[in-house]
PDB file of N, CA, C and O in Angstrom:
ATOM      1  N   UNK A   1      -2.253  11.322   8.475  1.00  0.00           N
ATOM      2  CA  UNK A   1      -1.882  10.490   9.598  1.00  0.00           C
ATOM      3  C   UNK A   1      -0.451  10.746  10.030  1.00  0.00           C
ATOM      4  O   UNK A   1      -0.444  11.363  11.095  1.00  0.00           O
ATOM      5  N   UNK A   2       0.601  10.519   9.628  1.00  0.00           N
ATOM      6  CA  UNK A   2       1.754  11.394   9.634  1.00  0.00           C
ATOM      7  C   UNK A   2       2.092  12.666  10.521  1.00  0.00           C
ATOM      8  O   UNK A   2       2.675  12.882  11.583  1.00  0.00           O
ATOM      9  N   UNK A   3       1.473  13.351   9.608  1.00  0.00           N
ATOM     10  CA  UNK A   3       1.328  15.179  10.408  1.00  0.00           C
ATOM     11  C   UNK A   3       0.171  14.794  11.757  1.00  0.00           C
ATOM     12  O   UNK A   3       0.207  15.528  12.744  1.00  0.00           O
ATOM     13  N   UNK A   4      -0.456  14.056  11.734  1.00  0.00           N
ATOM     14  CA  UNK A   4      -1.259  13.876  13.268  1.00  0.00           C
ATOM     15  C   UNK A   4      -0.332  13.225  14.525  1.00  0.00           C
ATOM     16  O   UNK A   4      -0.359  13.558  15.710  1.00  0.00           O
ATOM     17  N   UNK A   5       0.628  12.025  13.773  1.00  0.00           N
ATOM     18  CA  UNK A   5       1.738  11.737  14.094  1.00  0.00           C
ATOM     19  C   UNK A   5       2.858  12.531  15.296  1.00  0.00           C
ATOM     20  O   UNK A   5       3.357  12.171  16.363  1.00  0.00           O
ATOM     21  N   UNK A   6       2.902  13.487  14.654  1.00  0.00           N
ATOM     22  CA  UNK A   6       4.008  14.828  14.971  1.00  0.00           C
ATOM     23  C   UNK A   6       5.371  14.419  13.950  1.00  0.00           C
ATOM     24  O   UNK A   6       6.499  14.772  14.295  1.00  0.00           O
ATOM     25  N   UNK A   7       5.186  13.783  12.899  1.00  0.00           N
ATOM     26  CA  UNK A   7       6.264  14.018  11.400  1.00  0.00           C
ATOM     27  C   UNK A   7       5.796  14.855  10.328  1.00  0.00           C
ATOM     28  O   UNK A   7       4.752  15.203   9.776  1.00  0.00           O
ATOM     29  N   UNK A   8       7.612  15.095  10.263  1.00  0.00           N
ATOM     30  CA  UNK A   8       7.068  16.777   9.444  1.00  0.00           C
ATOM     31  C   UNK A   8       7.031  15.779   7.944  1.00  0.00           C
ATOM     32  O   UNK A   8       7.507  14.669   7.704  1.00  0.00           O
ATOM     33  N   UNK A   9       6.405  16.543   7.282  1.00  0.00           N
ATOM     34  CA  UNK A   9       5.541  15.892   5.915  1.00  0.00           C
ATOM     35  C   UNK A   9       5.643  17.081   4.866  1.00  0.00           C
ATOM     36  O   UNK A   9       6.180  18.117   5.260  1.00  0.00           O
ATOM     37  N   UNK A  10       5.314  17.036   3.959  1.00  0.00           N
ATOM     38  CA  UNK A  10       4.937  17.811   2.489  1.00  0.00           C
ATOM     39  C   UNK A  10       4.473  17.181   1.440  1.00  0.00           C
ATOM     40  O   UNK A  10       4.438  15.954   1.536  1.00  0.00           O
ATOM     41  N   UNK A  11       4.217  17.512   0.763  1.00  0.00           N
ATOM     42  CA  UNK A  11       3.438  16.939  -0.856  1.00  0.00           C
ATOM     43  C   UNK A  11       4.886  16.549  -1.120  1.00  0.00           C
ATOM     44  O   UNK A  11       4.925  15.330  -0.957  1.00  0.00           O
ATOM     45  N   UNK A  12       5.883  16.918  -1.392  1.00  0.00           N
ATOM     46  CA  UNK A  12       6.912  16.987  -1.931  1.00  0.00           C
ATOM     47  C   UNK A  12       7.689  15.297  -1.960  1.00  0.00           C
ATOM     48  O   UNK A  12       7.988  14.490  -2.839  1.00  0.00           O
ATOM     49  N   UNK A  13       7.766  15.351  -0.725  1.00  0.00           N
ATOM     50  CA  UNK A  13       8.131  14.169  -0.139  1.00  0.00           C
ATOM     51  C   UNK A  13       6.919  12.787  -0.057  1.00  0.00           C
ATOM     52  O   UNK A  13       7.568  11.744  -0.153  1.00  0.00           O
ATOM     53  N   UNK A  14       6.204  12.644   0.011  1.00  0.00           N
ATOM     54  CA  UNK A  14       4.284  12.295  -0.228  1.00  0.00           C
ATOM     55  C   UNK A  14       5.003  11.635  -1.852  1.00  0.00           C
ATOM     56  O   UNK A  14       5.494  10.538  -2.113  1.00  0.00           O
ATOM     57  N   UNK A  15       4.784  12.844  -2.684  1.00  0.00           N
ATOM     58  CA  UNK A  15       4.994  12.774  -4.250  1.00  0.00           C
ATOM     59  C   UNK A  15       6.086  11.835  -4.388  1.00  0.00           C
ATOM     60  O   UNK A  15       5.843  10.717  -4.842  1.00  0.00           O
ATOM     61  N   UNK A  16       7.237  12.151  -4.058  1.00  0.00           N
ATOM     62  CA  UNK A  16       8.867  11.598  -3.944  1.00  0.00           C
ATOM     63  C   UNK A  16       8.519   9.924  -3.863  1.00  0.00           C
ATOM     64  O   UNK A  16       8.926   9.054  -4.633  1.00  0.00           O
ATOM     65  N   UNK A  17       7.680   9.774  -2.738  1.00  0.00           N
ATOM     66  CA  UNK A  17       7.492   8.282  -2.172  1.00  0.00           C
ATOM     67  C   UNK A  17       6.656   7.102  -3.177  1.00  0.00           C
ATOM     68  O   UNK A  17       6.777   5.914  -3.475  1.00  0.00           O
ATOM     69  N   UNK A  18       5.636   8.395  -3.514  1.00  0.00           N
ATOM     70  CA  UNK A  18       5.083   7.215  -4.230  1.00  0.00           C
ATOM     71  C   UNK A  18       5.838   6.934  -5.331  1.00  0.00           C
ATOM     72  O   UNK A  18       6.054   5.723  -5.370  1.00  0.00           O
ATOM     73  N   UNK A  19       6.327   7.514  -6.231  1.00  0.00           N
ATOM     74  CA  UNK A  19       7.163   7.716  -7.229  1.00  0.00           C
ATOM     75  C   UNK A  19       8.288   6.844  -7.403  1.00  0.00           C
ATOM     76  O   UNK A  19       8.637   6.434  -8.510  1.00  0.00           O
ATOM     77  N   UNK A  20       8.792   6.590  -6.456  1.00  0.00           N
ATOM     78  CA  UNK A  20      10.040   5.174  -6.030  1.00  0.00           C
ATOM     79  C   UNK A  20       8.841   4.141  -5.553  1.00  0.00           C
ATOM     80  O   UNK A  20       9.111   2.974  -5.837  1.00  0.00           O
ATOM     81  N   UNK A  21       7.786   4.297  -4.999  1.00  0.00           N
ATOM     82  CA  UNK A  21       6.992   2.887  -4.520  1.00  0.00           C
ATOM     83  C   UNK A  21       6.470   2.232  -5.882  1.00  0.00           C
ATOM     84  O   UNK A  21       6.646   1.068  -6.241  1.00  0.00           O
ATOM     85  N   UNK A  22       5.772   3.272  -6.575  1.00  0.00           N
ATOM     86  CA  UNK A  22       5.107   2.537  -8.233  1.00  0.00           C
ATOM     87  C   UNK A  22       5.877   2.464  -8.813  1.00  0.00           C
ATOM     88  O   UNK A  22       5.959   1.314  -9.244  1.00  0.00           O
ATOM     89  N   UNK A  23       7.026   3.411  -9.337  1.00  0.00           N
ATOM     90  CA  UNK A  23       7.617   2.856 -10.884  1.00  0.00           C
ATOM     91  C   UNK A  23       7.324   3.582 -11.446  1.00  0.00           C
ATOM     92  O   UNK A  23       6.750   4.557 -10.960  1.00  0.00           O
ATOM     93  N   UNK A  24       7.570   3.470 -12.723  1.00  0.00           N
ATOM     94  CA  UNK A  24       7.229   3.952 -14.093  1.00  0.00           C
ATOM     95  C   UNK A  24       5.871   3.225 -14.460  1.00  0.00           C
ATOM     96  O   UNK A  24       5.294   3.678 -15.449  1.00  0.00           O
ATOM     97  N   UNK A  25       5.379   2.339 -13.912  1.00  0.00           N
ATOM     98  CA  UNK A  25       4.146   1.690 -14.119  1.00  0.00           C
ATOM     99  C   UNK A  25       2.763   2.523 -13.934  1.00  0.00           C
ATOM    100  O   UNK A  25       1.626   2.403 -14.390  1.00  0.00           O
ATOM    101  N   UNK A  26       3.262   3.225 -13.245  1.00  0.00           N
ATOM    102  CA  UNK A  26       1.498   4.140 -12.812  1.00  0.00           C
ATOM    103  C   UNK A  26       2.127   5.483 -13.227  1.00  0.00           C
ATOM    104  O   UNK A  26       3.236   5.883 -12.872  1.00  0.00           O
ATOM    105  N   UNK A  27       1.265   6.113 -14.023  1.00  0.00           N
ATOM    106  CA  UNK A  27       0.841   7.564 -15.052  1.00  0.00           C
ATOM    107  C   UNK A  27       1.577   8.498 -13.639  1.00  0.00           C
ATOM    108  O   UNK A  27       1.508   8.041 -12.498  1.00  0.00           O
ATOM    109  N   UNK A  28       2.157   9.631 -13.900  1.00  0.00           N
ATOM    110  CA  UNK A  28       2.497  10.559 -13.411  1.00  0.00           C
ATOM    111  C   UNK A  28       0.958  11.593 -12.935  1.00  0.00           C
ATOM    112  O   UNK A  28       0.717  11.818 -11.749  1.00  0.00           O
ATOM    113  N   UNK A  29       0.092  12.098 -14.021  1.00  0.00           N
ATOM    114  CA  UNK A  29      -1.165  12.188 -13.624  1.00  0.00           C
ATOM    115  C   UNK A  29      -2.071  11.269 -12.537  1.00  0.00           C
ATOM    116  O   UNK A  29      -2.760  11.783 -11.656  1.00  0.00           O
ATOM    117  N   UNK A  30      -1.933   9.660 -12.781  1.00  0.00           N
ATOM    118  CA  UNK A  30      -2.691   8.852 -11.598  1.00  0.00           C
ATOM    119  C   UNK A  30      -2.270   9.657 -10.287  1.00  0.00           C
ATOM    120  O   UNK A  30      -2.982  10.312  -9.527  1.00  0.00           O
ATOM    121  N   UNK A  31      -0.810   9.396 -10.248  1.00  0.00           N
ATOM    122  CA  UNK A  31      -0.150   9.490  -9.210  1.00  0.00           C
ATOM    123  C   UNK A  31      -0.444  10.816  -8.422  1.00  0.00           C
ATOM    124  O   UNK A  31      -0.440  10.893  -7.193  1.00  0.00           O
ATOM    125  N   UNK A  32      -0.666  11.707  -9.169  1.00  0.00           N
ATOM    126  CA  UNK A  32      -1.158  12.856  -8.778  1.00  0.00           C
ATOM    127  C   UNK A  32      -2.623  13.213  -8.016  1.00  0.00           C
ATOM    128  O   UNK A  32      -2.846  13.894  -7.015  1.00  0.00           O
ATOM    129  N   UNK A  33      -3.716  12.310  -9.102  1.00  0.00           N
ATOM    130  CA  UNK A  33      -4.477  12.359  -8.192  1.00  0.00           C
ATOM    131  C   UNK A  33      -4.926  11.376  -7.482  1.00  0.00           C
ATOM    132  O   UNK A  33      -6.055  11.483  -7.003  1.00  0.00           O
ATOM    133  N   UNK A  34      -4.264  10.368  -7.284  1.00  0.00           N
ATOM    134  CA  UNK A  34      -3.895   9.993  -5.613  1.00  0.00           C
ATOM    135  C   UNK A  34      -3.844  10.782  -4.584  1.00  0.00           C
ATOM    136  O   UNK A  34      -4.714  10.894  -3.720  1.00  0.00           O
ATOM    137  N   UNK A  35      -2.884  11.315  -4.644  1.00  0.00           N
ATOM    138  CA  UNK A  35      -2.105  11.983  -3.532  1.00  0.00           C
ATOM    139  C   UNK A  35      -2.794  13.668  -3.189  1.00  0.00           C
ATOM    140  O   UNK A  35      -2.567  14.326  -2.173  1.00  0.00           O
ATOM    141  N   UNK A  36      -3.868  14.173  -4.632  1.00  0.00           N
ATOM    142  CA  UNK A  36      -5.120  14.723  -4.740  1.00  0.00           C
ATOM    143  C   UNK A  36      -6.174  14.871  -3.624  1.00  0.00           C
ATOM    144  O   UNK A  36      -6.491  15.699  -2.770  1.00  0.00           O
ATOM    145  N   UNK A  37      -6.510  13.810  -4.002  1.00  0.00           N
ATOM    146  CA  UNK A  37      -7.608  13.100  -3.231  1.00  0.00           C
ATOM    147  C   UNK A  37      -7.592  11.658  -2.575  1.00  0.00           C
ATOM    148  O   UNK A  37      -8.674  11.100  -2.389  1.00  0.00           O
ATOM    149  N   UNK A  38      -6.567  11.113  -2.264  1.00  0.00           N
ATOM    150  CA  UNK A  38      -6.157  10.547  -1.236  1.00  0.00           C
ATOM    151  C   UNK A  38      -6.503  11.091   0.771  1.00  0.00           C
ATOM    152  O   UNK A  38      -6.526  10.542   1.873  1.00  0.00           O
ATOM    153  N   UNK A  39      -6.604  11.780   0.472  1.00  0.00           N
ATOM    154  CA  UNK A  39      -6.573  12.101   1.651  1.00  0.00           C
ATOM    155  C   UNK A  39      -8.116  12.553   2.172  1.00  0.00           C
ATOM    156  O   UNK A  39      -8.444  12.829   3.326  1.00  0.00           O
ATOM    157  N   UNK A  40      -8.773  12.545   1.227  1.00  0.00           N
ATOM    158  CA  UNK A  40     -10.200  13.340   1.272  1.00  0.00           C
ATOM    159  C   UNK A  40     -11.198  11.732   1.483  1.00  0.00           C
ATOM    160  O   UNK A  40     -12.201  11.552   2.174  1.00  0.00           O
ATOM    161  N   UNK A  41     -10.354  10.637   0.486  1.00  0.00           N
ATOM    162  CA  UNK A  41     -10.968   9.652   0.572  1.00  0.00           C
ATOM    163  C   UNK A  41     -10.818   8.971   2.167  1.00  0.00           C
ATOM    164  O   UNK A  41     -11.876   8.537   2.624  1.00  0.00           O
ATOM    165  N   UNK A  42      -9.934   8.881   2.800  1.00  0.00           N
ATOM    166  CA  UNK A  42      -9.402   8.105   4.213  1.00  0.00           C
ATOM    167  C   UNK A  42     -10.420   8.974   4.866  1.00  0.00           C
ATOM    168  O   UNK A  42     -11.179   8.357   5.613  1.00  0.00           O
ATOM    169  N   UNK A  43     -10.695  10.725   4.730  1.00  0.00           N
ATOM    170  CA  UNK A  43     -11.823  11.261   5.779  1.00  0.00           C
ATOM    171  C   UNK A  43     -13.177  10.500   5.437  1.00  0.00           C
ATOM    172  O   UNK A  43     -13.942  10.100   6.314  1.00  0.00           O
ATOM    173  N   UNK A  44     -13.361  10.367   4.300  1.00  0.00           N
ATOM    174  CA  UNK A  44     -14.670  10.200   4.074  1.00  0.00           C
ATOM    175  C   UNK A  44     -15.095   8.850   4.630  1.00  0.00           C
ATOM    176  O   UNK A  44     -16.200   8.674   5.143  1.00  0.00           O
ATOM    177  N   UNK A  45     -13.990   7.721   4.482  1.00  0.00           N
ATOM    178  CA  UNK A  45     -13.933   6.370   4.769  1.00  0.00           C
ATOM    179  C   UNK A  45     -14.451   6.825   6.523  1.00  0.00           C
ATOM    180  O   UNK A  45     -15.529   6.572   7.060  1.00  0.00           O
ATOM    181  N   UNK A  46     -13.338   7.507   7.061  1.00  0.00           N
ATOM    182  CA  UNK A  46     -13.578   6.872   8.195  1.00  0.00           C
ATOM    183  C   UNK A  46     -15.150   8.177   9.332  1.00  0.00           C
ATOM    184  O   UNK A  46     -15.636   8.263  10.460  1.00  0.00           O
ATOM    185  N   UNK A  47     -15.234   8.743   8.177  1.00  0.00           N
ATOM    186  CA  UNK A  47     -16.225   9.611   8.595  1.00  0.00           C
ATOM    187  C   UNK A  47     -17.513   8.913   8.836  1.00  0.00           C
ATOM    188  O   UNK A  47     -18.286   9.167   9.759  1.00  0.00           O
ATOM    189  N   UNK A  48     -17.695   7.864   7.769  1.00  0.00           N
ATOM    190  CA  UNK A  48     -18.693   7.253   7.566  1.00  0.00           C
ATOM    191  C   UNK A  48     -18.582   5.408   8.044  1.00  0.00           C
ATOM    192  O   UNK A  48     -19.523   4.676   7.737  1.00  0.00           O
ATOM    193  N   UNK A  49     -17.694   4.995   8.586  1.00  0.00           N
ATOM    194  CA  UNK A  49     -17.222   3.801   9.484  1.00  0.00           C
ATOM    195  C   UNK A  49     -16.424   3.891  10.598  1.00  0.00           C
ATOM    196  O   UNK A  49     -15.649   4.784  10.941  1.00  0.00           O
ATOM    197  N   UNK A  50     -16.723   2.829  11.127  1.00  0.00           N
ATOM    198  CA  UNK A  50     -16.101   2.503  12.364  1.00  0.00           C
ATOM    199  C   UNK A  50     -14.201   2.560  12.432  1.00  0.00           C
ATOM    200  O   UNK A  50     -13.437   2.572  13.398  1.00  0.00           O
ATOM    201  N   UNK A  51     -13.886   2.592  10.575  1.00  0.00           N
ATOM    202  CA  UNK A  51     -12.792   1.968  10.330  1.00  0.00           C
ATOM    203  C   UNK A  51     -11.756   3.148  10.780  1.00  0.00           C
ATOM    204  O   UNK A  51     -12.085   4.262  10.374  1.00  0.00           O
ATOM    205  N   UNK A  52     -10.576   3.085  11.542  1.00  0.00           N
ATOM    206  CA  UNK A  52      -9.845   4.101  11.905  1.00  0.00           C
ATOM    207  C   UNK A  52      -8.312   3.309  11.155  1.00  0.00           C
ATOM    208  O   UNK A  52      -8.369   2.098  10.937  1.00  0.00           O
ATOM    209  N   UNK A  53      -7.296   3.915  10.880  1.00  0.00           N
ATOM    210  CA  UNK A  53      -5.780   3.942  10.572  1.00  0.00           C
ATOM    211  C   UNK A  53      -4.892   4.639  11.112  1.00  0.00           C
ATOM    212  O   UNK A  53      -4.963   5.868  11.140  1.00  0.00           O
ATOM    213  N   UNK A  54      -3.891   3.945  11.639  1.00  0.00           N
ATOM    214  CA  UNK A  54      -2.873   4.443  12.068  1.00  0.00           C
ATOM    215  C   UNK A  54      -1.508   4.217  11.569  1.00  0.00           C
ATOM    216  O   UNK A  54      -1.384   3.102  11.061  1.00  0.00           O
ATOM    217  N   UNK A  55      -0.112   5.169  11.559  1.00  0.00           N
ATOM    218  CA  UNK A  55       0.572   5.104  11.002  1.00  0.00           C
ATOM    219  C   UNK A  55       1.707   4.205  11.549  1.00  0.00           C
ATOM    220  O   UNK A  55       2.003   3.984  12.724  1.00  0.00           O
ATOM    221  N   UNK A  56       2.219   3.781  10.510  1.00  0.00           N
ATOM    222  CA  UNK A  56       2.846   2.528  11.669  1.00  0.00           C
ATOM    223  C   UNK A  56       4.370   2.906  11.513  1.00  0.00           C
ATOM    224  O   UNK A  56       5.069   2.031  12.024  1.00  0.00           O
ATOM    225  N   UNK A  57       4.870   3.614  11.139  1.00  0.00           N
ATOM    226  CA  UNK A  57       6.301   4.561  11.687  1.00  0.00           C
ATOM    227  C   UNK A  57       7.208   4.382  10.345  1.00  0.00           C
ATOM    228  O   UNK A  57       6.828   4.364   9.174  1.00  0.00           O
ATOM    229  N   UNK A  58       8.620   4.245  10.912  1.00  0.00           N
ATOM    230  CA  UNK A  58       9.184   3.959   9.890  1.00  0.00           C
ATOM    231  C   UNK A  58       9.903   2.240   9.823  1.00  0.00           C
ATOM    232  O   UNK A  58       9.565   1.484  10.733  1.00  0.00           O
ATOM    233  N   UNK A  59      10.729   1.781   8.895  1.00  0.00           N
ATOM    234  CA  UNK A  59      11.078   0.715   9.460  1.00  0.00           C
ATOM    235  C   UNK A  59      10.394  -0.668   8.780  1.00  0.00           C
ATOM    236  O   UNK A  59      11.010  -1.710   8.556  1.00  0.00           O
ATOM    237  N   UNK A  60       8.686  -0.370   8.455  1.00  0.00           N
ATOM    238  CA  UNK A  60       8.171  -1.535   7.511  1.00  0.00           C
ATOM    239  C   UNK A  60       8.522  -1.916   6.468  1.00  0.00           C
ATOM    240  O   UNK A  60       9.509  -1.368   5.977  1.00  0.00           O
ATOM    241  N   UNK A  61       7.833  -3.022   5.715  1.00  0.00           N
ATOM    242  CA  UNK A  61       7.947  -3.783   4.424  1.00  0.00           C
ATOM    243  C   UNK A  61       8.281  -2.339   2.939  1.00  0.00           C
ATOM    244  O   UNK A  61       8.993  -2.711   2.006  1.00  0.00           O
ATOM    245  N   UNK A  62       7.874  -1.252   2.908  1.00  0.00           N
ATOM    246  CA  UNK A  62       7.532  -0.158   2.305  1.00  0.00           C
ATOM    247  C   UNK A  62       8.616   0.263   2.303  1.00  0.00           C
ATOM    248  O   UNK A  62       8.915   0.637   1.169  1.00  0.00           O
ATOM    249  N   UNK A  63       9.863   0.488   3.442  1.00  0.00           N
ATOM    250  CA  UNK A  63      10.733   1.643   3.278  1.00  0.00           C
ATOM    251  C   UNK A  63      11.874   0.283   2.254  1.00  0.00           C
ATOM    252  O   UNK A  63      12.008  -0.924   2.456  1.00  0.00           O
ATOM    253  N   UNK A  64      12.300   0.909   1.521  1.00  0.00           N
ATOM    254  CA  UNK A  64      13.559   0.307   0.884  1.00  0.00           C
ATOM    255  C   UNK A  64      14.495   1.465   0.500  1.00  0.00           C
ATOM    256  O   UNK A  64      14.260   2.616   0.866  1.00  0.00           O
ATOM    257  N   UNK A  65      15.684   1.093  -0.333  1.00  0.00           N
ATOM    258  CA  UNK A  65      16.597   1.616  -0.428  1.00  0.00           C
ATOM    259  C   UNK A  65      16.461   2.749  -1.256  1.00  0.00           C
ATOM    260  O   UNK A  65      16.783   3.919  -1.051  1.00  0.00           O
ATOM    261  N   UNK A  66      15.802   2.075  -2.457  1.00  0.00           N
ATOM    262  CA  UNK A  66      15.366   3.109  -3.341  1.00  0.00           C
ATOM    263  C   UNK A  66      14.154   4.195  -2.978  1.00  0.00           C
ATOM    264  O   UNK A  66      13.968   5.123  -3.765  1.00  0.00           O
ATOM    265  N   UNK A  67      13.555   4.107  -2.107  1.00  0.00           N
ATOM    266  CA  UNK A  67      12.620   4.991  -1.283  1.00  0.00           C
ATOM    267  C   UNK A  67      12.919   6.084  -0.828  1.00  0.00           C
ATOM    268  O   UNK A  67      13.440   5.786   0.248  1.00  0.00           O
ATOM    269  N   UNK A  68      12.950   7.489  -0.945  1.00  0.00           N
ATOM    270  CA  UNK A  68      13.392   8.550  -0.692  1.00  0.00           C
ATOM    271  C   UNK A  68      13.111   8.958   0.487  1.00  0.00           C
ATOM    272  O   UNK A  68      13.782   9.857   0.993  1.00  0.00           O
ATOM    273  N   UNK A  69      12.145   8.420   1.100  1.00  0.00           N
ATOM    274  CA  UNK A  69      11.774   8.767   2.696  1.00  0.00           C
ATOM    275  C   UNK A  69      11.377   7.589   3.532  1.00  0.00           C
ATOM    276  O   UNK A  69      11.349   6.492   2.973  1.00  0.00           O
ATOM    277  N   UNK A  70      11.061   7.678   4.822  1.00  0.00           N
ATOM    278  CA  UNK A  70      10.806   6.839   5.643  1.00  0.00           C
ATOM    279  C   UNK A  70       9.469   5.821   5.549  1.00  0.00           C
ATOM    280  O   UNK A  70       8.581   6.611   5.229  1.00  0.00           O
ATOM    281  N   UNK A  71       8.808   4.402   5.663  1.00  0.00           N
ATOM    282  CA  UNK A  71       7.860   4.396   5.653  1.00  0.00           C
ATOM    283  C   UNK A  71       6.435   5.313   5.862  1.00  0.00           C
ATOM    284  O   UNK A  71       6.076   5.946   6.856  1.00  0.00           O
ATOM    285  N   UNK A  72       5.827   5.157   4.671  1.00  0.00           N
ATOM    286  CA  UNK A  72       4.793   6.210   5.137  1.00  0.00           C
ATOM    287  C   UNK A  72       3.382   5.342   4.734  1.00  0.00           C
ATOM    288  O   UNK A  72       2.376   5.849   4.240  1.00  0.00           O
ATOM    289  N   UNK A  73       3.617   3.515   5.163  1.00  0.00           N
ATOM    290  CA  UNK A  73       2.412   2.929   5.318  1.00  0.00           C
ATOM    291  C   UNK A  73       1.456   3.146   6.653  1.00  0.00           C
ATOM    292  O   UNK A  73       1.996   3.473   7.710  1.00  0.00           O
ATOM    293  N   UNK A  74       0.254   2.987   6.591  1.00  0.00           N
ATOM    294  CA  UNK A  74      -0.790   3.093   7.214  1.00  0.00           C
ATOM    295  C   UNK A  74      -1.931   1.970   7.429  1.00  0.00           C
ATOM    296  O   UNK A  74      -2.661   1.714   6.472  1.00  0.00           O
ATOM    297  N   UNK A  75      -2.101   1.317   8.608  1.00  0.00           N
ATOM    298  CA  UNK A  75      -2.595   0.106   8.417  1.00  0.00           C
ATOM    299  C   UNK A  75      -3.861   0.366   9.433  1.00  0.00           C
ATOM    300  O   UNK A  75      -3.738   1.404  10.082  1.00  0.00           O
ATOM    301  N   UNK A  76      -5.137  -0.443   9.704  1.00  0.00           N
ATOM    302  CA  UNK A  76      -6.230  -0.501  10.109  1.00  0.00           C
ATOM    303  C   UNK A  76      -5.695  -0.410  11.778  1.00  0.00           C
ATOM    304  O   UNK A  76      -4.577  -0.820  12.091  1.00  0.00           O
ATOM    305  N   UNK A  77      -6.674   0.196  12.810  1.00  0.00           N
ATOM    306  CA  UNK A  77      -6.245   0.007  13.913  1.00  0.00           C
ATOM    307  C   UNK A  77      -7.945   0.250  14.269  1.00  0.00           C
ATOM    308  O   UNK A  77      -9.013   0.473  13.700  1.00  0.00           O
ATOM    309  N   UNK A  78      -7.269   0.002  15.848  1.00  0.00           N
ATOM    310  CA  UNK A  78      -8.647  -0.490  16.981  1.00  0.00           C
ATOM    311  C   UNK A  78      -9.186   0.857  17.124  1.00  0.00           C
ATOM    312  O   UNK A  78      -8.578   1.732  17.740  1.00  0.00           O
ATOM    313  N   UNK A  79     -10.416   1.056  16.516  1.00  0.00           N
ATOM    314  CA  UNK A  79     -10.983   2.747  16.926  1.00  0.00           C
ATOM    315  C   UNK A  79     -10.767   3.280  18.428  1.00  0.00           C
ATOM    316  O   UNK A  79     -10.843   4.490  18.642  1.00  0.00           O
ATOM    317  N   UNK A  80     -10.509   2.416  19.417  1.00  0.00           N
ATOM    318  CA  UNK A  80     -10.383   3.100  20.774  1.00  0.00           C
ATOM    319  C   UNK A  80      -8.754   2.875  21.241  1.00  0.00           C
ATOM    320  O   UNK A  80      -8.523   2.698  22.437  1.00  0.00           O
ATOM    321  N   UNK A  81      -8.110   2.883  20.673  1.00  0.00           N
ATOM    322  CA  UNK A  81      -6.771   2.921  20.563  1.00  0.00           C
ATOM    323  C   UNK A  81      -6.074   4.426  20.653  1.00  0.00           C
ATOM    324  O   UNK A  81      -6.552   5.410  20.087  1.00  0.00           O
ATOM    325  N   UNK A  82      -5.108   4.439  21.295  1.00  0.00           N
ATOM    326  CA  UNK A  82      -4.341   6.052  21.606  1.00  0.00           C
ATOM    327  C   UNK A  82      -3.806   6.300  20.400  1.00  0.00           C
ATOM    328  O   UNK A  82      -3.765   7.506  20.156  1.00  0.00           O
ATOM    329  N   UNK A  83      -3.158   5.239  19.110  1.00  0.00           N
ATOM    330  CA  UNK A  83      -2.380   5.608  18.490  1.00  0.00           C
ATOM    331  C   UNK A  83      -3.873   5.734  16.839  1.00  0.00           C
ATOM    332  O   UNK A  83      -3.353   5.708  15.724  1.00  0.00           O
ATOM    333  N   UNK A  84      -5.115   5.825  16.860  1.00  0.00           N
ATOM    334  CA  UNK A  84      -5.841   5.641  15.763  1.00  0.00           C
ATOM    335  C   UNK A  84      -5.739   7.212  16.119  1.00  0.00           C
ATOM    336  O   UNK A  84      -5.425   8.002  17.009  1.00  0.00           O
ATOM    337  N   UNK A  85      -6.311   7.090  14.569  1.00  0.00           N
ATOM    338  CA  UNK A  85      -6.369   8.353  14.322  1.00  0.00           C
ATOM    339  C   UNK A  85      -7.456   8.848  13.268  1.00  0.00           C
ATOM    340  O   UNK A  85      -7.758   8.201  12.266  1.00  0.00           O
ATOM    341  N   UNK A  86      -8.070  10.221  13.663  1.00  0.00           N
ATOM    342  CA  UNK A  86      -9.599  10.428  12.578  1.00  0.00           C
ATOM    343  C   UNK A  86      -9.484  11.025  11.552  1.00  0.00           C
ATOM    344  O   UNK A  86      -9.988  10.684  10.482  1.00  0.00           O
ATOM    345  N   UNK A  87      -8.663  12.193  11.789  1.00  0.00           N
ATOM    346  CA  UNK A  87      -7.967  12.600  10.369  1.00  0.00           C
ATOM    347  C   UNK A  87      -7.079  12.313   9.671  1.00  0.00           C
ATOM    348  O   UNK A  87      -6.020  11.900  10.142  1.00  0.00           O
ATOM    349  N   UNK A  88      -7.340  12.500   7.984  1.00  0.00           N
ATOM    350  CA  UNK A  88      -6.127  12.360   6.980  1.00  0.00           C
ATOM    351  C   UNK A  88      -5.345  13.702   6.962  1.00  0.00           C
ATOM    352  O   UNK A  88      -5.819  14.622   7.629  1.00  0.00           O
ATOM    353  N   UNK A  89      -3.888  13.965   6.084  1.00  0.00           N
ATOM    354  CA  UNK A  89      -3.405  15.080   6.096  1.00  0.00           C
ATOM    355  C   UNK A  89      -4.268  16.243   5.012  1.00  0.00           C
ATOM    356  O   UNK A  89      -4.462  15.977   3.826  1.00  0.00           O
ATOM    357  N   UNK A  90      -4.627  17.263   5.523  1.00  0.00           N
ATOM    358  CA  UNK A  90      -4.724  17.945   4.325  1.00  0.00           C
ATOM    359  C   UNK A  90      -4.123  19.157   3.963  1.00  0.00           C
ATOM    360  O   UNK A  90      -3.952  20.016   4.828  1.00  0.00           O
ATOM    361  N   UNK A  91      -3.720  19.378   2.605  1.00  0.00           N
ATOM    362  CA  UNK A  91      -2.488  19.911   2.436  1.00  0.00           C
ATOM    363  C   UNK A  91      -3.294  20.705   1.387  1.00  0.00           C
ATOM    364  O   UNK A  91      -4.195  20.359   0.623  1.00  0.00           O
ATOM    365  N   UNK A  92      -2.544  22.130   1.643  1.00  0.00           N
ATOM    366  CA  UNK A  92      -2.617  23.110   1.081  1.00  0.00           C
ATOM    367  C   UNK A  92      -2.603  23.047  -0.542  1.00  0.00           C
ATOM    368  O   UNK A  92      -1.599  22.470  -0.961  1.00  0.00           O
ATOM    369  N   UNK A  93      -3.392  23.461  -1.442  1.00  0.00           N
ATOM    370  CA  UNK A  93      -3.384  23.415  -2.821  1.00  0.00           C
ATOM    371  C   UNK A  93      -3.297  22.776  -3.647  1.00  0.00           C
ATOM    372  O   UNK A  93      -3.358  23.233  -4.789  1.00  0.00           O
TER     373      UNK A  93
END
């Protein structure tokens, strides 16, 4: 959603975020495959529902100090909306 956006993105930064969002509380492996198959899950979701997401910028409840990048929450939107969107990012390897 992001990269559909027109923001430049990477795993790198993706990785970075969640990493300051969980803590030390969630496994370095979880976290991984999240961000895995995260993205395969949002196609499949919305492949198979009505349900569309859009990215809601930077600036929300999500970005804090300790956060290495900009909000990168994603919240439900109106399927006939300019800003929904059908694809998740998918990233190379």
């Amino acid at each position: 959603m992001i990269l559909a956006a027109g923001v430049p993105d990477t795993p790198a930064k993706a990785a970075a975020y969640l990493a300051a969002v969980v803590g030390p509380d969630v496994p370095v492996e979880r976290q991984r495959a999240f961000l895995a198959h995260g993205p395969a899950m949002l196609s499949f979701v919305m492949a198979h529902s009505p349900l569309r997401f859009r990215w809601m910028g930077g600036g929300t409840a999500t970005t804090t100090p300790s956060c290495p990048a900009a909000s990168r929450t994603a919240a439900p939107s109106n399927p006939t909306s300019s800003t929904a969107t059908s694809s998740a990012p998918n990233w190379p390897g």
